[in-house]
C-alpha positions as CSV (number, residue, x, y, z in Angstrom):
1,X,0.0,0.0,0.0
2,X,3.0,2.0,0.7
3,X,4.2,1.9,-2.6
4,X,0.9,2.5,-4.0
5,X,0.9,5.6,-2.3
6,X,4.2,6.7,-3.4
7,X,3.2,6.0,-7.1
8,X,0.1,7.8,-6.6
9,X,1.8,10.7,-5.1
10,X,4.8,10.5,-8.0
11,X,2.2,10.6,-11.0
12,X,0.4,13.2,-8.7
13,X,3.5,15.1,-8.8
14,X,4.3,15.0,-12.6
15,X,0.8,16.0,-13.3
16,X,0.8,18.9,-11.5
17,X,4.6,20.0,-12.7
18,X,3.0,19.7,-16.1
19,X,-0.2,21.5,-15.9
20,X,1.8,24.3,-14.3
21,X,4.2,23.8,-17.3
22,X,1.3,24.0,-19.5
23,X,-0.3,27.2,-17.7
24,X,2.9,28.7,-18.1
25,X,3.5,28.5,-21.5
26,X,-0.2,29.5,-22.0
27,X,1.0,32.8,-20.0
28,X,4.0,33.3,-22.3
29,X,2.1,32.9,-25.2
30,X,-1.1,35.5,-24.1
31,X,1.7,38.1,-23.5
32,X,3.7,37.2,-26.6
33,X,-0.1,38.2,-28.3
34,X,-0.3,41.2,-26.4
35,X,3.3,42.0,-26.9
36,X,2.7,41.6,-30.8
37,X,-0.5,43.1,-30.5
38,X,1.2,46.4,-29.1
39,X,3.6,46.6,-31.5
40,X,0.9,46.3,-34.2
41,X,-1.1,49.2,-32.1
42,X,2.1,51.2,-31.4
43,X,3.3,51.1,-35.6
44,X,-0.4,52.1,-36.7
45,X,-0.1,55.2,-34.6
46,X,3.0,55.6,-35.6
47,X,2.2,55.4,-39.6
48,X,-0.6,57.7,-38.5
49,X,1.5,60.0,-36.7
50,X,3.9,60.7,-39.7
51,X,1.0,61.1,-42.1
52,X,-0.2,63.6,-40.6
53,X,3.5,65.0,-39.4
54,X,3.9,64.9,-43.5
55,X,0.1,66.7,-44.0
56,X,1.2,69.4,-41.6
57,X,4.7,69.9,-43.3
58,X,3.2,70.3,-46.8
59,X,1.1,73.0,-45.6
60,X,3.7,74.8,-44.2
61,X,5.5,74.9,-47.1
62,X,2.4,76.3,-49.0
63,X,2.0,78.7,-46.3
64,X,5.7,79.9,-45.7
65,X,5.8,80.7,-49.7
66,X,2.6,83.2,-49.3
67,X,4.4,85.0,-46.2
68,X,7.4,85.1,-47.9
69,X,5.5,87.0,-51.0
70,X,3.7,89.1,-48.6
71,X,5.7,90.6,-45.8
72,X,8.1,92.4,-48.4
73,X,4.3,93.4,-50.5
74,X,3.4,94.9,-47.2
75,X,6.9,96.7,-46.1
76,X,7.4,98.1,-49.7
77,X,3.4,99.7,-48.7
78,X,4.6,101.1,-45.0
79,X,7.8,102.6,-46.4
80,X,5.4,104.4,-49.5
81,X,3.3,105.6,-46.8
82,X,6.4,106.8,-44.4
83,X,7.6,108.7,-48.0
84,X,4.5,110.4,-48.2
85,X,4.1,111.1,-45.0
86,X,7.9,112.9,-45.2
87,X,6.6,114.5,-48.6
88,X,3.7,116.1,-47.3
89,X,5.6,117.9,-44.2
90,X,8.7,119.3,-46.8
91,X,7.0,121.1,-49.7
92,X,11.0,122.0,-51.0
93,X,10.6,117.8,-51.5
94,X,10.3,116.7,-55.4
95,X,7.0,115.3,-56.1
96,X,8.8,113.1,-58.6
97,X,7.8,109.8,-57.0
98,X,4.2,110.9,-55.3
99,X,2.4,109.4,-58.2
100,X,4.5,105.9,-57.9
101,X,3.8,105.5,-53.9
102,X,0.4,106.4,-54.0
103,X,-0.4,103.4,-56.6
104,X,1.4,101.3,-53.8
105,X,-1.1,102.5,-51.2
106,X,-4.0,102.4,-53.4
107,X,-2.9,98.6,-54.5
108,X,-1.7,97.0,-51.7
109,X,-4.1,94.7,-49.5
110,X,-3.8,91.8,-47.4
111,X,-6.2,88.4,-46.2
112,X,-4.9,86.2,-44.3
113,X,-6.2,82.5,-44.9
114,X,-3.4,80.1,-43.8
115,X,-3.9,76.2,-44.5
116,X,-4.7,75.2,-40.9
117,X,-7.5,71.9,-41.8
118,X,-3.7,69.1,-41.1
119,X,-3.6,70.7,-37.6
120,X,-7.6,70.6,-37.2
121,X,-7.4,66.8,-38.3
122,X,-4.7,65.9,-36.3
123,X,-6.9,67.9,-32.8
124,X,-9.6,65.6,-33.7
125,X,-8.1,62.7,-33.8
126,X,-6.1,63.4,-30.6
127,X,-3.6,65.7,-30.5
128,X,-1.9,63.0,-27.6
129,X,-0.9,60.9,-31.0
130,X,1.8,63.2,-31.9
131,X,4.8,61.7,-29.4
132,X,6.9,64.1,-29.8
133,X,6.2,66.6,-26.5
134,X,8.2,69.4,-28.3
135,X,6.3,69.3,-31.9
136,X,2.9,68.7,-29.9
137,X,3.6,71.9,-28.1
138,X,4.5,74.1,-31.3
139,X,1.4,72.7,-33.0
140,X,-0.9,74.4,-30.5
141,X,1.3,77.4,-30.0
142,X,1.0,78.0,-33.4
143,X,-2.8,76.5,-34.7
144,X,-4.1,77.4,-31.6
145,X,-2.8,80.9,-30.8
146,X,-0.5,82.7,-33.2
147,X,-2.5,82.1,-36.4
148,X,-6.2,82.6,-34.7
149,X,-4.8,86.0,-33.2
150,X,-3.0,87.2,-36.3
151,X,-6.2,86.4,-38.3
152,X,-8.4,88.3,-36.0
153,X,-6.2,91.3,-36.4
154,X,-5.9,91.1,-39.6
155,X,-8.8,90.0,-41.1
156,X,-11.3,92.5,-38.6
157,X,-8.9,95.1,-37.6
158,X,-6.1,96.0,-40.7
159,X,-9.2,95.4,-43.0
160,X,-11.2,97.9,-41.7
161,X,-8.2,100.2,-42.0
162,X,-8.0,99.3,-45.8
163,X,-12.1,100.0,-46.4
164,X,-11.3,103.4,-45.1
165,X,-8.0,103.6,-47.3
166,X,-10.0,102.9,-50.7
167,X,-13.0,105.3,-49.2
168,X,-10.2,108.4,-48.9
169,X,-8.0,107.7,-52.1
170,X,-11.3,107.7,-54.0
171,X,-12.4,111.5,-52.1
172,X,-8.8,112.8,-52.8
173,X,-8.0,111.7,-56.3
174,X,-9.4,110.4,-59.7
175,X,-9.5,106.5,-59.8
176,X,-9.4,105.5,-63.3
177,X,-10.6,102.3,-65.2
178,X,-8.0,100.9,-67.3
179,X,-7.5,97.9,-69.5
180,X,-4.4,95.7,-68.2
181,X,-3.1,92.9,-69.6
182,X,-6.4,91.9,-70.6
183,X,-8.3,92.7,-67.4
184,X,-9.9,96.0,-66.4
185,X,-8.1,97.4,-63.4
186,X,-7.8,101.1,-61.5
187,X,-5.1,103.8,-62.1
188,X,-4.9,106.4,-59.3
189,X,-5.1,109.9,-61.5
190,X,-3.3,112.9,-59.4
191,X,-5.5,116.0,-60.9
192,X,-3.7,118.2,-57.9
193,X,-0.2,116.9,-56.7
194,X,-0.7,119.7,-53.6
195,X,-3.6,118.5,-52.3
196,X,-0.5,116.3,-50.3
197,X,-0.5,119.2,-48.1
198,X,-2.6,120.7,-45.6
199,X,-5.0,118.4,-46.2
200,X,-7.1,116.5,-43.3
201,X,-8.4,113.9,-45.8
202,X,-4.7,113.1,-46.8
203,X,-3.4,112.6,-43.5
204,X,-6.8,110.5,-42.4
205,X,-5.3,108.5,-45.5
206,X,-1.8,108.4,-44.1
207,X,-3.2,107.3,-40.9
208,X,-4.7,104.6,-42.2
209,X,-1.3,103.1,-42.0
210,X,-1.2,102.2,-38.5
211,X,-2.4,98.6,-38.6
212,X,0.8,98.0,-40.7
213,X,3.9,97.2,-38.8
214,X,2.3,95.3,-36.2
215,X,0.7,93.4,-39.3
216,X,4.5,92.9,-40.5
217,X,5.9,92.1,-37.4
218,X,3.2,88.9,-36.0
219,X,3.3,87.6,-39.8
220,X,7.3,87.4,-39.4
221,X,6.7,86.0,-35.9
222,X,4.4,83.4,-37.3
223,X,7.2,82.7,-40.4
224,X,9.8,82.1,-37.6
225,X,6.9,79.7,-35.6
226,X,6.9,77.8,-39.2
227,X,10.3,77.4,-40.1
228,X,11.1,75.9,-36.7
229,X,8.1,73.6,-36.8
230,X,8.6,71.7,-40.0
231,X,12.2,71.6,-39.3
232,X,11.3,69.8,-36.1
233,X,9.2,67.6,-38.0
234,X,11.6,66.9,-40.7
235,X,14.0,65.8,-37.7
236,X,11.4,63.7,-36.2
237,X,9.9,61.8,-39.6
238,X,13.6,61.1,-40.3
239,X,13.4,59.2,-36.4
């Protein structure tokens, strides 16, 4: 009986070294899964991550090319009106150039509509999928703040400046329809160069200058914002 017993307990034995053998490679193989599973989760968002990365830097580089166009367009108008504004207090200045910096005034104009639907896409699907901290942070800085602001400025505030900047050009001089290169377009006719001076309508007209250099200088602090983002996310896509 002894023996019996001893046998009993040595199959016993191996039956439970097994079934624990067996529940542990059953572990090993529900976290290999997992593990694998993981990876699979952790390479979509990745893949997802640097399509949008890519969506955002494309847009940028639409977006950088219209500032770079347009600050200079804007600068060349501020330093027309600073001339005329030095041309109207010196009458022993030559008119020679009034006619050419008046036509800058009269043309110049500005909307900004900046490419923002990458960043919107990316905030909707979580904005958490973007791992890198730095990049995450620029993104919002930028989408959320800087362009919102900038647009509010100058889409409400430097465009009510320009209504009244057309309104005055067209009580102080003759705006003339002209054919140009196939389109019909104005020509600012100066009837009476000195109406420059003296005149409350032409410095209401200077003054409607004032929205510009703060115009320039948050469109260059938004190129500077751009530059250093898609650089950072050229860095990171290479990763």
């Amino acid at each position: 009986m002894e023996n019996l017993s001893a046998e009993q307990a040595g199959k016993t034995s191996k039956y439970f070294k097994y079934a624990i053998g067996e529940i542990v490679l059953v572990v090993i193989g529900i976290l290999i899964a997992l593990q694998i599973n993981n990876w699979n989760e952790h390479q979509k968002i990745r893949a997802y991550e640097i399509t949008m990365l890519k969506e955002v830097s494309v847009a940028l580089e639409t977006d950088l090319a219209l500032l770079d166009r347009n600050i200079p367009y804007l600068e060349n108008a501020l330093k027309s009106f600073c001339k005329l504004g030095i041309m109207k207090n010196d009458v022993t200045i030559s008119q020679d150039s009034l006619h050419f910096h008046i036509e800058i005034i009269h043309e110049y104009g500005f909307l900004l509509n900046l490419n923002t639907s990458p960043y919107e896409a990316i905030k909707s699907g979580g904005i958490d999928k973007i791992s890198n901290l730095s990049i995450r942070n620029q993104l919002s800085k930028l989408y959320g703040d800087k362009i919102p602001f900038a647009q509010t400025w100058i889409n409400e505030i430097f465009r009510a400046e320009l209504f009244n900047k057309m309104e005055l050009i067209s009580t102080l001089f003759y705006v003339k329809a002209v054919t140009l290169n196939g389109r019909i377009t104005n020509e600012t006719i100066i009837e009476n160069p000195n109406i420059i001076y003296n005149n409350k309508d032409f410095d209401k007209l200077l003054l409607t200058s004032w929205p510009l250099s703060q115009t320039i200088m948050r469109l260059k602090s938004i190129r500077d914002e751009m530059l250093d983002l898609k650089e950072n996310i050229v860095q990171e896509i290479k990763r």
